[in-house]
N, C-alpha and C positions, 0 to 999 in steps of 0.2 A: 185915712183913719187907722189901716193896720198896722201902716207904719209907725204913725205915732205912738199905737197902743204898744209896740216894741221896745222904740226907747223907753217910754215907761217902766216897764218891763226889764229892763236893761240896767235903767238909771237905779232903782230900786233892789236890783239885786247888787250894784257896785256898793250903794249904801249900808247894805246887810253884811258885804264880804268884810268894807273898810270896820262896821263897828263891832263885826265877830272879832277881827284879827287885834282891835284895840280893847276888847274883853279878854281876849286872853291875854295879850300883855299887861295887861294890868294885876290878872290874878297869878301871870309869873312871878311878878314884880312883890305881892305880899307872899308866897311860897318862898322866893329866895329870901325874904326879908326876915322872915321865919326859921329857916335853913340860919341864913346869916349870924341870928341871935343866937338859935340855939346852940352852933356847936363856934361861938366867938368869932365869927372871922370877921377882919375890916378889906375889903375890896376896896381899891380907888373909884371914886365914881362912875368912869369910864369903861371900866372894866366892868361892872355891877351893872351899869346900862345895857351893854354889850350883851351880857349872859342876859342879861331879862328878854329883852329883843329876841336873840335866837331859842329862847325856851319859849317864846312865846309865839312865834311862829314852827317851834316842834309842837306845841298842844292844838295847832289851827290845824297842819299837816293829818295827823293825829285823828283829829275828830272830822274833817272831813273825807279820809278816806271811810273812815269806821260806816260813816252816816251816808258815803256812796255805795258803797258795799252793799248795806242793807235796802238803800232805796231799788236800787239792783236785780237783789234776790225776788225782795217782795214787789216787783215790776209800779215801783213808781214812779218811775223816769220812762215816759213812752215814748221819750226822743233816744233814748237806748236804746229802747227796741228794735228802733226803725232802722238800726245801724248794725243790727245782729247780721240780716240775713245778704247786705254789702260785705261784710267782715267773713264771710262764710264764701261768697264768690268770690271775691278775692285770693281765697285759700284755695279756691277749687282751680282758678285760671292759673295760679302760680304752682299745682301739681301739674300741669298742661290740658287741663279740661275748660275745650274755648265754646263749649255749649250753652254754659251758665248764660241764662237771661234771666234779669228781674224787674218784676213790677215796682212800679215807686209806692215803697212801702206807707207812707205818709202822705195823703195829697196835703195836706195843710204846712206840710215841712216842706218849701220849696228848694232846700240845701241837701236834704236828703234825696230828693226827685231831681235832682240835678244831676248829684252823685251818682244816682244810679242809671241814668239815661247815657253816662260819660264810660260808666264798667259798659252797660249795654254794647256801646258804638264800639270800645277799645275789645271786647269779646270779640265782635264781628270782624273787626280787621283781622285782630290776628290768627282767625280761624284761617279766614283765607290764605293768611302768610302761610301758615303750615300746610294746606291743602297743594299753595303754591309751591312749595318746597316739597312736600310729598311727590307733589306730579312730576319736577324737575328730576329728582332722585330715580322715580320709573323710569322714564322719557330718556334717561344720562346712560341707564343699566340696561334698558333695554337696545339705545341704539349701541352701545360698547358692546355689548354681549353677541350681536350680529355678526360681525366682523370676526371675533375670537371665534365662536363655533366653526364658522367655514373653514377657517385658518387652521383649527384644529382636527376637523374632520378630512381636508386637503393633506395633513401632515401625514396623518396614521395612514390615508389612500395611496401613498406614495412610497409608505414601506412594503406593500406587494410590489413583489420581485417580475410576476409575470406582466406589470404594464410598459408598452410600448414606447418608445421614445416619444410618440408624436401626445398619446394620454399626459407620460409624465411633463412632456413640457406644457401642456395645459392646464394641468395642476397647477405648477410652479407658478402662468401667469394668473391664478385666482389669485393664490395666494400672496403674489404682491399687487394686487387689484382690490383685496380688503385689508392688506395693510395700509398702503397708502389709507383709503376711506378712514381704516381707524386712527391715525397720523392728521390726517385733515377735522375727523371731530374733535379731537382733544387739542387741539390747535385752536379750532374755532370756538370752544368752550374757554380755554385761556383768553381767548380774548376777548368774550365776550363778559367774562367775570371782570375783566380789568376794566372794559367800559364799563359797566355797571356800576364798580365799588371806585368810579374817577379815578383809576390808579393810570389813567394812560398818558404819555405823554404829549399834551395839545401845545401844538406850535404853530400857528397860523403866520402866513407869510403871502405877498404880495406875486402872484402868480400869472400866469395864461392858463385859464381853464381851458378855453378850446384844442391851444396845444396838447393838454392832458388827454382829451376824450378822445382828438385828433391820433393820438399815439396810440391807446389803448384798443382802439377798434384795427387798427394796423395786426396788432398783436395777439386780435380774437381770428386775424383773415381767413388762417389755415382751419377753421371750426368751419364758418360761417359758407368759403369757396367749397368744401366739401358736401357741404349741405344743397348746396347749389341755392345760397338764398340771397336775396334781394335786398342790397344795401340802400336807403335812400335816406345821405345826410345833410342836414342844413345847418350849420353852426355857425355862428354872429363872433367876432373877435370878444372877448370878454378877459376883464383882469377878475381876481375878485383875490379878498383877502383869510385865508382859510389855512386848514391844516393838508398839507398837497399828501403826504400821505392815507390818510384816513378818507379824503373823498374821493383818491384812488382804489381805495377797496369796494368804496359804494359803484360806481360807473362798471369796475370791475365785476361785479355781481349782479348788477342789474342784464348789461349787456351779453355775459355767458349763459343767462339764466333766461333771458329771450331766444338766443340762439336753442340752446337746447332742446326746448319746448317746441319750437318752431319747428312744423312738417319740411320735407324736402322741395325746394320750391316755392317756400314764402317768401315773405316780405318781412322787413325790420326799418323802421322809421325812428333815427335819434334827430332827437332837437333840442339847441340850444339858442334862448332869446334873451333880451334883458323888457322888462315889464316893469314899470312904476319904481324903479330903486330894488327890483326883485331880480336873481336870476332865475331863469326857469327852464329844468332840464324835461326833456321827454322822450320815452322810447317806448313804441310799439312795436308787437309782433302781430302776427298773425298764426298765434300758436291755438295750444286746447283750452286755455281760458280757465276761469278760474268760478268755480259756484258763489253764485250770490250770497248764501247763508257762510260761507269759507270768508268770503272776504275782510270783513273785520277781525276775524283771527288770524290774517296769514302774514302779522307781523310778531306772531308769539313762538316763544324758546320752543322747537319740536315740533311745530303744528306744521303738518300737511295736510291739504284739503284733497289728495286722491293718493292715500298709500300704497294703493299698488301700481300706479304711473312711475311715485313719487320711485318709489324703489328701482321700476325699471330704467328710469334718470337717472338713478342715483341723488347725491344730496343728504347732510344732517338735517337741513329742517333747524338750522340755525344763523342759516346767508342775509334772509330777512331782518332777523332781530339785529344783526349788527349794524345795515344797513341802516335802520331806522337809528339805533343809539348814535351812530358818528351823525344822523341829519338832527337830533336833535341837540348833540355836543354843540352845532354849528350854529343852535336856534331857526333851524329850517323848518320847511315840514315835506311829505312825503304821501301821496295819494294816489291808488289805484281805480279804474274802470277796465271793467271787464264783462266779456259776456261766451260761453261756455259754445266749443266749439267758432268760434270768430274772432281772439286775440285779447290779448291785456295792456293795456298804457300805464305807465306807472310816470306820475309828476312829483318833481321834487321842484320845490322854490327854497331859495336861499337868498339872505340879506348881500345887498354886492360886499360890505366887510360888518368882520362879525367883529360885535361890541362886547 
């Protein structure tokens, strides 16, 4: 019924515009014929058409701004109304104020309650984008800023004259012990801007994974023998078709990143199986584990779930986020269990070839 009562509504107003705009072409039509006479002119028909036509939609023009104008001022168009205080958020979010929420000014205007449920939802995101980018900006400053103060406070230490060879060569090795660190964030920040903004290059190729894992644990030995830890590997032959560089970096992070955490004397379990058309990688330690409430953020840019571990590790707090960008490049996925003080498993499943 409302609907109907719309087209109505609708139909009746199309009827009103068509026979305004044909009232005023008509009283163009005896104004120029008047024009015409008085001051002689003969116009071709065509042309005389022409000019009625467009004088006659200049007097439609004309009078319909005049008479929206005033309905306006004197508020009686209350579908104007309803469209003030969207036009007013708008202008607030486009200064960068992502606070603005509005009620739907009209319940009966379901196009206005629409519009404004849509400013609503688009407020809310981009608050967070900024907050997201706020925090990345600390997060970027505070871990760069780390690295330069020691760097700098080791340089000035170093121009007292009275330190001893064995001070100064200790200094020296700080100082390229947070260089590197700050050499390896802006590295890992490069790259993780390229995965992010798809600038990187994915080349998937027909491979031996297990060779891969097989090699890279080779090349953690001198970490893992020192630690005196507990290798225990089971890897299945597998081909898969992927990018061999980029899930070289994920095995690579996972596996340094078990070691490290892992006390003198544990254990480190990798496993590789194939399951239903899936590969599925898995490495456990027997490290310090990870807090429950940490665990759904410890794949985000910066986050450490124990910063003063994390520190005496070392680590940007950005090994994760990449890991996770190259398993999703690949359409993987990537899942942690863990329990604080008892060790972490981390499972990645992958398609055997990415589509």
């Amino acid at each position: 019924m409302k609907r109907l009562k719309q087209r109505t509504f609708s139909f009746i107003w199309f009827i009103f515009i068509l026979f305004f705009i044909s009232s005023m072409i008509t009283v163009s039509f005896f104004v120029t014929g008047y024009l015409y006479k008085t001051f002689g002119w003969h116009l071709p028909a065509l042309v005389a058409q022409i000019i009625n036509t467009l004088l006659g939609l200049l007097l439609t023009s004309l009078l319909i701004g005049i008479i929206t104008s005033t309905a306006r001022s004197r508020g009686w168009f209350p579908e104007m109304r309803g469209f003030a205080p969207v036009i007013d958020a708008l202008e607030k979010i486009a200064r960068g104020d992502f606070s603005v929420r509005l009620e739907s000014p009209l319940r009966d205007n379901q196009m206005v309650g629409e519009l404004a449920n849509s400013i609503n939802k688009m407020a809310v995101e981009l608050n967070q984008m900024e907050n997201l980018r706020q925090e990345f900006i600390s997060n970027v400053s505070h871990e760069i800023q780390s690295p330069l103060t020691s760097i700098r406070g080791f340089a000035q230490a170093l121009e007292n004259d009275q330190l001893t060879p064995e001070e100064r060569h200790h200094y020296l090795n700080i100082i390229e012990e947070e260089s590197i660190r700050l050499s390896r964030i802006t590295e890992d920040l490069l790259k993780l801007a390229s995965l992010e903004s798809d600038g990187v290059q994915f080349d998937p190729k027909l491979y031996r994974l297990d060779k891969q894992i097989r090699s890279l644990i080779l090349v953690c030995e001198p970490q893992w023998t020192e630690k005196q830890i507990n290798m225990d590997v089971s890897i299945e032959e597998i081909e898969i078709a992927a990018d061999e560089d980029l899930l070289s970096q994920v095995w690579m992070n996972l596996i340094t990143n078990s070691i490290k955490f892992t006390p003198e004397g544990g254990k480190l379990l990798i496993g590789l199986s194939c399951r239903n058309d899936k590969i599925e990688f898995k490495i456990t330690d027997t490290g310090i584990g990870i807090p429950e409430e940490d665990q759904s953020r410890i794949f985000e840019r910066f986050y450490k779930a124990d910063k003063s571990r994390t520190r005496l590790y070392g680590g940007s707090g950005l090994g994760l986020s990449i890991v996770k960008k190259i398993i999703d490049l690949h359409k993987g996925t990537i899942n942690l269990e863990s329990k604080v003080g008892e060790g972490t498993t981390f499972i990645i499943s992958l398609p055997l070839e990415h589509s």
